[in-house]
C-alpha positions, 0 to 999 in steps of 0.5 A: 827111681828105684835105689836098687835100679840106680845102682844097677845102672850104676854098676853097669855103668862102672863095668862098662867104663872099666872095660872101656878103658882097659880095651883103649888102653890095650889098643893104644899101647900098640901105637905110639907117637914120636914123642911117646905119647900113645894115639888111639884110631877111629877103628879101636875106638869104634871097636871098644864103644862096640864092645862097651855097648855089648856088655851093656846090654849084655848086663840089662838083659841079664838084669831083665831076665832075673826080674822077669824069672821072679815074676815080672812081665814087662810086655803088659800095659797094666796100671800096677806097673810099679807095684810088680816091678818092686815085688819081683826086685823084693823077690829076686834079692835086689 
């Protein structure tokens, strides 16, 4: 895989995490045992994993729009595939 695709992901997967959890720990602190200890519901669990997938795809389709703006055609079944993936990242700066 591609070093410039690995740390795309990479970052996406970071950004993600990071939103994932500060979105729980907004959530959580709102409810609160007995003994202090914070507890997080299925809905605010449901609603952060919603919200971290968003930016997910969010941060692909982005990162396809870039490549497909520097020449990248991700709909065509040519043999070359990896050559024009390689040459649109080389031109879009990745």
């Amino acid at each position: 895989m591609n070093r410039s695709i690995r740390r795309n992901i990479a970052t996406a997967c970071i950004l993600a995490a990071v939103s994932l959890t500060a979105a729980t720990a907004a959530l959580a602190q709102s409810s609160v045992t007995t003994d202090g200890t914070a507890t997080v519901t299925k809905a605010e669990k449901r609603a952060s994993n919603k919200q971290a997938r968003k930016q997910n795809r969010a941060a692909k389709n982005a990162e396809l729009a870039k490549l497909e703006k520097n020449g990248y055609n991700s709909a065509s079944d040519d043999a070359s595939y990896p050559d024009k993936l390689q040459a649109a990242q080389k031109k879009a700066g990745e």
